[in-house]
VEXDREN-2710 file (C-alpha; in Angstrom, 1 decimal):
% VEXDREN-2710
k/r/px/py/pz
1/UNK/-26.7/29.9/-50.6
2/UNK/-28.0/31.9/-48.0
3/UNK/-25.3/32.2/-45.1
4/UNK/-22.7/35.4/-44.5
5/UNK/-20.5/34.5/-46.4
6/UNK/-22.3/34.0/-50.3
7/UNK/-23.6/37.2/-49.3
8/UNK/-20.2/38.5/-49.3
9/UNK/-19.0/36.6/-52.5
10/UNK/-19.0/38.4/-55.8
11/UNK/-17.6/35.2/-57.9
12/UNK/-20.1/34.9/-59.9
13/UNK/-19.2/31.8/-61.5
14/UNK/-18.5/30.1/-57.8
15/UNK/-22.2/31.1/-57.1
16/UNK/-23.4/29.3/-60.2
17/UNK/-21.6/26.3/-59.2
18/UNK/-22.3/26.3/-55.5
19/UNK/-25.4/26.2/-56.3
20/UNK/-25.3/23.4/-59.0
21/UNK/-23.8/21.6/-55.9
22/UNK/-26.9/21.7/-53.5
23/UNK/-29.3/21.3/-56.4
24/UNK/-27.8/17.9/-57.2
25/UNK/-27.7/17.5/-53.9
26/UNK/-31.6/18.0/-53.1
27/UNK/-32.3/15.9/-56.3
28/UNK/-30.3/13.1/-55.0
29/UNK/-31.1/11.5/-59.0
30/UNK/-30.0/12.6/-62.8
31/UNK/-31.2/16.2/-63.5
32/UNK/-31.8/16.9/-66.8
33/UNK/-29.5/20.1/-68.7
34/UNK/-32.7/21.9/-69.3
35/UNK/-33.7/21.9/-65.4
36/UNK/-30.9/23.1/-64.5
37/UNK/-30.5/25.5/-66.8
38/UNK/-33.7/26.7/-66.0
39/UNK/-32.7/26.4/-62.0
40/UNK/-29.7/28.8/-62.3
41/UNK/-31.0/31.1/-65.0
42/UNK/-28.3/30.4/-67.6
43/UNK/-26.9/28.4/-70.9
44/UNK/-26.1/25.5/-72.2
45/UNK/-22.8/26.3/-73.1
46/UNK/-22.4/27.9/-69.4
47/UNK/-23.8/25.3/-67.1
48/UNK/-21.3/23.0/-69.2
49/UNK/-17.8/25.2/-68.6
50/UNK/-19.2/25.4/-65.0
51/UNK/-19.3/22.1/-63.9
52/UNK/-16.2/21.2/-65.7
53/UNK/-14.6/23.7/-63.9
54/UNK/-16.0/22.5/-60.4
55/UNK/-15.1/19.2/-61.1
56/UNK/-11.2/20.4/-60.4
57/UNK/-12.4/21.8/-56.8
58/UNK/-14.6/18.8/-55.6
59/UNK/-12.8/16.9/-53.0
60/UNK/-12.0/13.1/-53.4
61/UNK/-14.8/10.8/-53.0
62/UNK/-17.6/13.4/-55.1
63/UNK/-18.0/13.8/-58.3
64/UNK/-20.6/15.1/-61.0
65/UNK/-21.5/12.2/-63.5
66/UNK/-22.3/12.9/-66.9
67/UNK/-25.4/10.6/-68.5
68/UNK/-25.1/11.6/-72.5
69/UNK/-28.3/13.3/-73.7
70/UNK/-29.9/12.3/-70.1
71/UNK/-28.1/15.2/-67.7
72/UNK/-26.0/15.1/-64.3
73/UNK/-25.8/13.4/-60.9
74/UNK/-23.9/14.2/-57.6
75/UNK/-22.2/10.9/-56.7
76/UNK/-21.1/11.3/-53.2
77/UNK/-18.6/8.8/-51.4
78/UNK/-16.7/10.9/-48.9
79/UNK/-17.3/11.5/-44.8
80/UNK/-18.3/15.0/-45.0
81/UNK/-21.5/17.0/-45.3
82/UNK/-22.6/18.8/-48.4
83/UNK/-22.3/22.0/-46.1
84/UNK/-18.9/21.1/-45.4
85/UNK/-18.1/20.8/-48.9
86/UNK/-18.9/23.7/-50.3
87/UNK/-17.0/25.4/-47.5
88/UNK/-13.9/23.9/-48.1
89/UNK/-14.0/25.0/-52.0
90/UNK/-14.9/28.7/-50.5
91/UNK/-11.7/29.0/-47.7
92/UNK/-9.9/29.6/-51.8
93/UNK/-11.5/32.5/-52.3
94/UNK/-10.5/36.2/-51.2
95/UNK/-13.4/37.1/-49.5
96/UNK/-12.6/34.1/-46.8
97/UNK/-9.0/34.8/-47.2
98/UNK/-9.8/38.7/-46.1
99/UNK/-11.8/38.0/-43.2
100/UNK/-9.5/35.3/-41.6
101/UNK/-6.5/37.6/-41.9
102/UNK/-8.3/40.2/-40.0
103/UNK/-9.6/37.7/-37.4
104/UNK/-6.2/36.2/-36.6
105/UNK/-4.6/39.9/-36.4
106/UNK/-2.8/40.2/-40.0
107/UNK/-4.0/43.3/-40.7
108/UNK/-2.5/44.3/-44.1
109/UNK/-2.1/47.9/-46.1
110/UNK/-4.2/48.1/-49.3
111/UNK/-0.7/47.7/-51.0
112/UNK/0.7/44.7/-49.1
113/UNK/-2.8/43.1/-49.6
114/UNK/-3.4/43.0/-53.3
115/UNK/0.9/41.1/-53.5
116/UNK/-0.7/38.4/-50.8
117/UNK/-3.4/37.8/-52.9
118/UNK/-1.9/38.3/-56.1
119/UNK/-4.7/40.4/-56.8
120/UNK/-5.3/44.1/-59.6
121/UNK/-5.6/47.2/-57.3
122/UNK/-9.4/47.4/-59.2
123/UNK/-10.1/44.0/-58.7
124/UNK/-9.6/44.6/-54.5
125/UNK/-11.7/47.6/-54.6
126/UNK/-14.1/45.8/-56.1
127/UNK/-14.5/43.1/-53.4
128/UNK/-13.9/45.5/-50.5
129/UNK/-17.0/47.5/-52.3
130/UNK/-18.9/44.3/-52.2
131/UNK/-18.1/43.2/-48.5
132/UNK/-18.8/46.7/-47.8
133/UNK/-22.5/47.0/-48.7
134/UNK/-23.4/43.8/-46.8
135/UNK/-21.5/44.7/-43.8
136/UNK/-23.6/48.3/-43.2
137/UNK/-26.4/45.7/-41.7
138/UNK/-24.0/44.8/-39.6
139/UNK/-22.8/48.3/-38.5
140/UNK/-19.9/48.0/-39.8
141/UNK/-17.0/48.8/-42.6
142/UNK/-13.7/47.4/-44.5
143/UNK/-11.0/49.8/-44.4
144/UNK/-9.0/50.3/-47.6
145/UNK/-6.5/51.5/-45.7
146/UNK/-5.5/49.3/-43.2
147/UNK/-7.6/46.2/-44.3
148/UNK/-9.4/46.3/-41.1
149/UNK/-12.7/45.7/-39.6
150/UNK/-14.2/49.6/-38.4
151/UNK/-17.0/49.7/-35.4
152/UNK/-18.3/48.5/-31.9
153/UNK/-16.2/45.6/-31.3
154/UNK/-19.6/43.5/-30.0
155/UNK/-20.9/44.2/-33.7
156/UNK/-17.4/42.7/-34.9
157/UNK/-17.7/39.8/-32.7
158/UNK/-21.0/39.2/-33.8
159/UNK/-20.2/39.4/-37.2
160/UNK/-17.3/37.3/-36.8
161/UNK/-19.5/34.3/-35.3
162/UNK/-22.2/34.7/-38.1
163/UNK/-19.5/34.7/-40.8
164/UNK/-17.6/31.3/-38.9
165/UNK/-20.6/29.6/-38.0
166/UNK/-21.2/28.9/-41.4
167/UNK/-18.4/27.0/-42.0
168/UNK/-19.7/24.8/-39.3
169/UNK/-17.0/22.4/-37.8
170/UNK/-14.0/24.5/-38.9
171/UNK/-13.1/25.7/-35.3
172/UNK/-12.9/21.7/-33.6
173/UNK/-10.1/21.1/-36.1
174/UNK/-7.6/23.4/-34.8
175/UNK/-4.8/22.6/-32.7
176/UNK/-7.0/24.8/-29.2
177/UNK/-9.1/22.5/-29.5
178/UNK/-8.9/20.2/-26.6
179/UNK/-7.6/23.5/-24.9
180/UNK/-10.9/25.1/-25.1
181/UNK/-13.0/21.7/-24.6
182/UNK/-11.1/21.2/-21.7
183/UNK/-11.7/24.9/-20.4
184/UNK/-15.9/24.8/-21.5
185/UNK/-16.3/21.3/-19.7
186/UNK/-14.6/23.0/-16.6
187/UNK/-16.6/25.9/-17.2
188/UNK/-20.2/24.0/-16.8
189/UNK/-19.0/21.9/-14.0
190/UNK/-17.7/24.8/-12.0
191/UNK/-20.0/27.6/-12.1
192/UNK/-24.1/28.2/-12.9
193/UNK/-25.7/24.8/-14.7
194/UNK/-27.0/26.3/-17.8
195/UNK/-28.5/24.2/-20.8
196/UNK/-25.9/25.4/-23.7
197/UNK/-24.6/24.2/-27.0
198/UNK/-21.2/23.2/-27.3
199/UNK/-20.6/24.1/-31.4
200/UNK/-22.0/27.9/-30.2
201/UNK/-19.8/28.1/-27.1
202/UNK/-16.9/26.8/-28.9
203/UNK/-16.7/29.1/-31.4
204/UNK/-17.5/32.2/-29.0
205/UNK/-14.6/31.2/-27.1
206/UNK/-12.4/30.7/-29.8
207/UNK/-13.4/34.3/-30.9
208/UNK/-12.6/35.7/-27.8
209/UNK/-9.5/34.5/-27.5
210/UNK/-8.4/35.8/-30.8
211/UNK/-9.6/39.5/-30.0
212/UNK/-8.0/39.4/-26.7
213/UNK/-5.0/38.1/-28.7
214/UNK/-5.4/41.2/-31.1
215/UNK/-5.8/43.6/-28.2
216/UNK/-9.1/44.3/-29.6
217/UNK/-11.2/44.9/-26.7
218/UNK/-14.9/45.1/-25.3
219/UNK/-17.0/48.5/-24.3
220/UNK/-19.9/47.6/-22.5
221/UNK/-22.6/50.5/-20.6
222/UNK/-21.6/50.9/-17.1
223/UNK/-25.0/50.4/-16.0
224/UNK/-25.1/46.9/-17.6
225/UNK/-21.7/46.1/-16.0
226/UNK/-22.9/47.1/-12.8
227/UNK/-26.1/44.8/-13.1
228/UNK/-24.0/41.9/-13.6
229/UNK/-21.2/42.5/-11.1
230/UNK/-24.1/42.3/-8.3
231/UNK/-24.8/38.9/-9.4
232/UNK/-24.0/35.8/-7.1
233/UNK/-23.5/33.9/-10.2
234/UNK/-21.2/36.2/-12.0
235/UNK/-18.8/36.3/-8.9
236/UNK/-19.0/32.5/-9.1
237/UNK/-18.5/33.1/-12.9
238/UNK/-15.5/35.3/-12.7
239/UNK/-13.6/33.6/-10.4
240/UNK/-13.7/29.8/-12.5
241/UNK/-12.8/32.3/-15.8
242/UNK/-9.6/34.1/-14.6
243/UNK/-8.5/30.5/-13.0
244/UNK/-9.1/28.5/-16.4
245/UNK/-9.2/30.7/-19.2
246/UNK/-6.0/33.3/-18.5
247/UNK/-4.1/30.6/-17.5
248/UNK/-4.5/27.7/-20.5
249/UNK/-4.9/31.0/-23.3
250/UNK/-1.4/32.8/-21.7
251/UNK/-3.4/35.9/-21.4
252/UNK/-2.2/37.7/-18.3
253/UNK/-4.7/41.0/-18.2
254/UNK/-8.5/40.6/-18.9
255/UNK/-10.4/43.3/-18.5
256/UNK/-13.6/43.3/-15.9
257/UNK/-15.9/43.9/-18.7
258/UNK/-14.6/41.1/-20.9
259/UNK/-15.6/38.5/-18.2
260/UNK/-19.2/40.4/-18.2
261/UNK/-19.2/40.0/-21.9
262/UNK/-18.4/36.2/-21.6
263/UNK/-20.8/35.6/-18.9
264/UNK/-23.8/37.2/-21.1
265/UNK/-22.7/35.6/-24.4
266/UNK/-23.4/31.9/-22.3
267/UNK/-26.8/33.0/-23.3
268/UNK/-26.6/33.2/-26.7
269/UNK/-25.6/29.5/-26.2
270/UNK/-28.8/27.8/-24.8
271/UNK/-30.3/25.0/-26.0
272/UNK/-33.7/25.1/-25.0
273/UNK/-33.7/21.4/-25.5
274/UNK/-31.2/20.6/-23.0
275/UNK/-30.0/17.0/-22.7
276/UNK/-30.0/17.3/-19.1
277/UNK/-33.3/18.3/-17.5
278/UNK/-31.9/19.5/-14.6
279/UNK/-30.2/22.3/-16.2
280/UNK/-30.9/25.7/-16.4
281/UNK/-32.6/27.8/-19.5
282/UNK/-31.3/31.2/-17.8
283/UNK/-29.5/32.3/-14.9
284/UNK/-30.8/32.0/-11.4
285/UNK/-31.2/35.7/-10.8
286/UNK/-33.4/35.7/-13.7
287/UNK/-36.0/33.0/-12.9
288/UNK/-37.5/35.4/-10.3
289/UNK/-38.0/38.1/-13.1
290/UNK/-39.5/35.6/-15.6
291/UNK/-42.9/36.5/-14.7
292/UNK/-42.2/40.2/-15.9
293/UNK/-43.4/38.6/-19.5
294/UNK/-46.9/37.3/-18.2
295/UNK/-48.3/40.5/-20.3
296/UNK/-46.6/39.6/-22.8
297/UNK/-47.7/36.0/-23.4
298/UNK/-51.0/36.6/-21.2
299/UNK/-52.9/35.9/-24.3
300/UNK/-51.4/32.9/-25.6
301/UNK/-52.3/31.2/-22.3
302/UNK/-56.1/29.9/-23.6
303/UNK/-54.4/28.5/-26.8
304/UNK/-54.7/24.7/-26.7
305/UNK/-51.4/25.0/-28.5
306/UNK/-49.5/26.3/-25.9
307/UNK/-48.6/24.1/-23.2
308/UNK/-46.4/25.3/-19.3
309/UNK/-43.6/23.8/-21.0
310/UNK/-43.6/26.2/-23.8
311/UNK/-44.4/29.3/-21.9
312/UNK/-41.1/28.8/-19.9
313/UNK/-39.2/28.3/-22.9
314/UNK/-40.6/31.5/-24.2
315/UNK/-40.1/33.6/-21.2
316/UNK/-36.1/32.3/-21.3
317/UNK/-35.8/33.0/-24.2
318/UNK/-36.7/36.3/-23.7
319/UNK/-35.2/36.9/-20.5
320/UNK/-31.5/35.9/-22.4
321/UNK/-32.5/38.3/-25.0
322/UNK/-33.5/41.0/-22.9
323/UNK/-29.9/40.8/-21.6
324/UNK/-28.2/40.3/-25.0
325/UNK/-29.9/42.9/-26.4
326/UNK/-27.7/45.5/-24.2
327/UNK/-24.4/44.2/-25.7
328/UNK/-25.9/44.8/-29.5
329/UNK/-29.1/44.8/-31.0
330/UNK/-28.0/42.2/-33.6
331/UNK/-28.4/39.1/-30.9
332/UNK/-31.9/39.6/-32.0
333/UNK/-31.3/38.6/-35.4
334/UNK/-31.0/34.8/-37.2
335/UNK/-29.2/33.9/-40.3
336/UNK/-31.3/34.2/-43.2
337/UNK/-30.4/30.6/-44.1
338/UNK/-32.9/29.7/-41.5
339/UNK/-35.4/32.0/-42.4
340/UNK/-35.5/30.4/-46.0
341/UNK/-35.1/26.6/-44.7
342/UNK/-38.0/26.3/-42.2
343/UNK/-41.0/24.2/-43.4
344/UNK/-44.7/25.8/-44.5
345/UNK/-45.9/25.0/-40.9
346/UNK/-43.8/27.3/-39.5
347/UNK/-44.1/29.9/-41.7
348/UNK/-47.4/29.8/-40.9
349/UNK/-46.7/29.8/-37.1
350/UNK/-44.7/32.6/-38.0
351/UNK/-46.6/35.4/-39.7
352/UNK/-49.0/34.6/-36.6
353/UNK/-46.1/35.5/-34.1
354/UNK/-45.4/38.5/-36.2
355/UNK/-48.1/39.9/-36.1
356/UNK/-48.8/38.7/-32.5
357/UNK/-45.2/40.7/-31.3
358/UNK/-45.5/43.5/-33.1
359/UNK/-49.6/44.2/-31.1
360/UNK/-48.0/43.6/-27.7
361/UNK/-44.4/44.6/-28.0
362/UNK/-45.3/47.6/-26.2
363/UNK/-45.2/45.3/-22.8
364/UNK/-42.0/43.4/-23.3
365/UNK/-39.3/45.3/-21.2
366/UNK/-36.5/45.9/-23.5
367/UNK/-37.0/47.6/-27.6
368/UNK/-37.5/45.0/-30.4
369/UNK/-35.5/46.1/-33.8
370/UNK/-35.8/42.7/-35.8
371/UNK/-39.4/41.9/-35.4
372/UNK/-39.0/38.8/-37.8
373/UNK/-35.9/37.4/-36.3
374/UNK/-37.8/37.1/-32.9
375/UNK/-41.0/36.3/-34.3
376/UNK/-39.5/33.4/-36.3
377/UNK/-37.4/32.4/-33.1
378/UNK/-40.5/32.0/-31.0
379/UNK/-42.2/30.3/-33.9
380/UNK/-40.0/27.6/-33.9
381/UNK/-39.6/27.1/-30.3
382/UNK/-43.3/26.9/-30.0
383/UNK/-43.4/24.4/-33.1
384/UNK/-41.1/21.8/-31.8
385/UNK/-43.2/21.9/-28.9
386/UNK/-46.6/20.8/-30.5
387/UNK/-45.8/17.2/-30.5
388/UNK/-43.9/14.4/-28.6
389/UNK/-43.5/11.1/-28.7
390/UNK/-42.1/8.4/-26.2
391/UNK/-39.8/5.8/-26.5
392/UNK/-39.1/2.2/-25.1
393/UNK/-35.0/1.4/-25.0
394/UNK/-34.0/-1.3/-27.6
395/UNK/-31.7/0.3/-30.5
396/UNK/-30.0/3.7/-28.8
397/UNK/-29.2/6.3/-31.2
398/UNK/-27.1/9.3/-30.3
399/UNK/-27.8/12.7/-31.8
400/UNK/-26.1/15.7/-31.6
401/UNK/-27.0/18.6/-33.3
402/UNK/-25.6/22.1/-33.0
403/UNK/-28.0/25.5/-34.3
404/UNK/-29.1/28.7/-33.3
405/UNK/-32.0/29.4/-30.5
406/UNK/-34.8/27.3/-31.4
407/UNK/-33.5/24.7/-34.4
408/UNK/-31.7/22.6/-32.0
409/UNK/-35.8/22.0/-30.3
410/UNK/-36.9/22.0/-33.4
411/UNK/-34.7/19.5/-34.7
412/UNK/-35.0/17.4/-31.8
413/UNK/-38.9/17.0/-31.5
414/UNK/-38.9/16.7/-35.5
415/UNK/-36.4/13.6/-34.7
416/UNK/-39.0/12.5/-32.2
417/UNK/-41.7/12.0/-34.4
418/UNK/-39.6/9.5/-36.8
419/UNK/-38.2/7.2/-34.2
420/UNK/-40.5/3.7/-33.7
421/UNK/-41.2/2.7/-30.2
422/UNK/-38.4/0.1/-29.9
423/UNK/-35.7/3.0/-30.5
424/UNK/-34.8/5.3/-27.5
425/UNK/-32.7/8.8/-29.1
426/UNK/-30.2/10.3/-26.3
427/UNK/-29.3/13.9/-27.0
428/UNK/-26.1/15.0/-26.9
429/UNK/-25.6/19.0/-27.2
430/UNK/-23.7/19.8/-24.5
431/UNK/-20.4/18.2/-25.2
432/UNK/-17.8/16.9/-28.1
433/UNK/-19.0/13.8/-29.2
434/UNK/-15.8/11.6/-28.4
435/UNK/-14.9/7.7/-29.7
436/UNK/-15.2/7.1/-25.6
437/UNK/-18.4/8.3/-25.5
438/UNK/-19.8/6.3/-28.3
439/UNK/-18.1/2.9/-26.8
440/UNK/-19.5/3.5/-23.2
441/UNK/-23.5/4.6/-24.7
442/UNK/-23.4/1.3/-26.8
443/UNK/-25.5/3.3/-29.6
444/UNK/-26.4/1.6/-32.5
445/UNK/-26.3/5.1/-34.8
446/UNK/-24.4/8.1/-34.7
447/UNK/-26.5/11.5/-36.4
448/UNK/-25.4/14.8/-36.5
449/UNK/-25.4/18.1/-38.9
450/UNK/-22.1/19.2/-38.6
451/UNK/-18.7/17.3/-39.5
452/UNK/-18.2/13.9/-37.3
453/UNK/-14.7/13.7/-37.7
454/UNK/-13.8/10.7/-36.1
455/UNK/-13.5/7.8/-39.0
456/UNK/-13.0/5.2/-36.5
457/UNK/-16.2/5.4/-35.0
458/UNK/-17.2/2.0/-34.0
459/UNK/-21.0/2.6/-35.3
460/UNK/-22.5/4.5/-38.4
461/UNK/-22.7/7.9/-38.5
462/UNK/-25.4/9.8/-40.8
463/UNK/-24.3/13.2/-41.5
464/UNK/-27.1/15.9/-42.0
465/UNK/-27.3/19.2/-43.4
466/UNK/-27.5/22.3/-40.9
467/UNK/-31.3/22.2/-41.5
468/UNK/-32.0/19.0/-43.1
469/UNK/-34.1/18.7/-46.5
470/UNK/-36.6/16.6/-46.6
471/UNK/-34.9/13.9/-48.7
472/UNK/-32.5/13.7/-45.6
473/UNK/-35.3/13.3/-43.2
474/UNK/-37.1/10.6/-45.1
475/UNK/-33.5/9.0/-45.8
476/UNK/-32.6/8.8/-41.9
477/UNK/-36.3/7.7/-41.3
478/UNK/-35.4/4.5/-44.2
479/UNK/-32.2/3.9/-42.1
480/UNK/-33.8/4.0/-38.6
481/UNK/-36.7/1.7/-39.5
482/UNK/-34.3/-0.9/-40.8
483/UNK/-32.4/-0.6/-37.9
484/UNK/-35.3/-1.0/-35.5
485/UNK/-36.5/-3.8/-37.6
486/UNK/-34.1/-5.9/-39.1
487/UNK/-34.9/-8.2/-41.9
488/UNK/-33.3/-12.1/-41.0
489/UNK/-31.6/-13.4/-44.3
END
């Protein structure tokens, strides 16, 4: 309940019942009418007319079950994640609707809008009011003119990826999508090895295009532009972009700056985790500058906590965002879903980085706006870092998760600590997870947190949530320990 787009929604009643959803969900067991009246703040009478009503919009395979005078369970049969799920039912709503028209270029008149949507002049203003007051975070407004996005077009981008990346696996599913997986494979062969993620760099692409497609183009300082232009790796860059990406997208002109904007935005893709060791966490002209953040971290370097590995993590991390930070201040931020989902340890970890960037921000060489965005980034980065365990080959299980900078580490190390010794994970970030791939590894389990969408897959495949409750963690822990040790009939 915490992503863009509930932010954006004004349903009421779809809030109640979004929420019913992941409640159930968490319980995993009957919940009682009076706890979940409680939960959501309502009635009887209410929480009943609800659920009947979001029993019509659940997709086949889940249902809500009624226990007389005992309360309600989530029964759950179908291939999807509860994420997933509860995006599908909010694509129906206007808010979505409104924002995907102005993404794929149908811009509309106030007029023309409200026959589309079969919607009261009031009842328009009303949502555009809404949208509006979260969108001033973003820099940004709704037109009720010309039903149109209004601001810096790197503020529109970014809001655009925030609002999509929410909904997960929606952009694999289109019909560019071997295009662009074809394109970002060609990409990382071809120029600078950089640890990214392929969910994140997948749906930056796929937002590009579009914009370029709407004629809705980049404005970057000239001084940044002429930083990058300088760089060995940004010639090498350029050249692999206009060969791949104007000739499989059919856009003849790109502007200089786009192809500076697409080179930086790789950085908003790293995985600091990467698959690969070999790889990159920044590009090479910025290895030589990383020291410029020894004052920074000088005193974390007595903390038994922090180990070499971490401090170069750090310092990538803030060497990207030094760089990101010139495009638009909001590549400091993280979705708030995030900020509500980590576990106590890290909120611990976190009010100490708080407080810990905001006493020697002074020596970091580019302005901090979102001081708990950062702070929480680092936190987790340092966190997944604390422990490790090895592994001896026997059972192979592949996971693949996809998340902003940090989670994917976090998520990783957490998934460390719950495999037994006769288990070996291989981490996949860096590519589509493909029916080949699966055959040729020989794994024994397939985990992600987004959609898997091949059904054929010839191994089981546990779906998590984007941050996985705790119920889900002890649940793949259960399924990994039976898998490591089987039980002989």
């Amino acid at each position: 309940m915490n992503n863009l787009f509930f932010r954006l929604l004004n349903n009421k009643q779809l809030q109640r019942q979004i929420r019913i959803l992941y409640y159930l969900h968490k319980c995993d067991s009957i919940s009682s009418t009076e706890k979940l009246v409680k939960e959501l703040e309502t009635t009887a009478p209410t929480l009943r007319a609800d659920i009947d009503s979001l029993q019509q919009l659940l997709p086949k395979g889940m249902t809500i079950k009624y226990y007389k005078k005992i309360g309600y369970r989530l029964m759950v049969s179908t291939f999807k994640t509860i994420d997933s799920i509860v995006m599908e039912i909010a694509k129906d709503t206007i808010v979505y609707k409104l924002i995907d028209e102005i993404y794929r270029g149908r811009i509309h008149s106030f007029q023309t809008a409200t026959e589309q949507f079969h919607l009261s002049h009031s009842v328009l203003r009303k949502t555009i009011r809404h949208i509006n007051k979260e969108l001033k975070f973003y820099r940004l407004t709704l037109s009720t003119k010309q039903l149109d996005l209004l601001g810096n077009e790197a503020d529109i981008r970014y809001f655009l990826f925030e609002f999509y990346h929410g909904f997960r696996q929606t952009f694999t599913t289109n019909h560019s999508y071997q295009t662009i997986n074809n394109t970002y494979e060609e990409l990382q062969e071809a120029t600078t090895q950089i640890a990214t993620n392929y969910f994140r760099i997948n749906l930056w692409m796929n937002i590009l295009k579009q914009r370029l497609l709407n004629k809705q183009m980049i404005h970057l300082e000239p001084s940044l532009c002429k930083e990058i232009k300088a760089r060995t790796s940004f010639i090498q860059f350029k050249s692999v972009f206009k060969k791949y990406f104007k000739s499989r997208f059919g856009i003849t002109q790109v502007a200089e700056e786009e192809i500076v904007w697409s080179y930086l935005i790789r950085l908003h893709c790293v995985s600091y985790y990467p698959a690969n060791k070999t790889l990159n966490l920044c590009y090479p002209e910025d290895i030589p500058t990383l020291e410029q953040y020894e004052p920074f971290l000088r005193p974390l370097q007595n903390s038994t906590t922090i180990t070499n590995v971490d401090l170069l993590k750090l310092k990538g991390y803030l060497s990207n965002l030094r760089l990101l930070t010139k495009i638009s201040s909001h590549f400091e931020r993280i979705t708030l879903e995030l900020h509500t989902s980590v576990p106590m340890k890290v909120k611990k970890l976190f009010k100490e980085w708080q407080n810990y960037l905001k006493k020697y921000t002074h020596v970091l060489p580019f302005s901090v706006t979102h001081y708990q965005d950062i702070a929480l980034t680092l936190s987790i980065i340092h966190y997944a870092n604390l422990t490790s365990s090895s592994t001896q080959k026997k059972q192979t299980i592949l996971f693949s998760f996809q998340g902003e900078p940090g989670l994917e580490d976090y998520l990783t190390r957490f998934v460390c600590q719950l495999l037994p010794q006769n288990v070996v994970p291989l981490f996949v970030s860096n590519k589509f997870i493909s029916h080949k791939m699966v055959l040729e590894t020989e794994v024994a389990l397939v985990v992600c947190n987004y959609d898997f969408l091949d059904t054929t897959c010839p191994c089981p495949v546990l779906l998590l949530s984007y941050f996985p409750t705790k119920k889900e963690w002890l649940d793949l822990q259960q399924y990994i320990f039976k898998l490591a040790y089987p039980i002989n009939d």
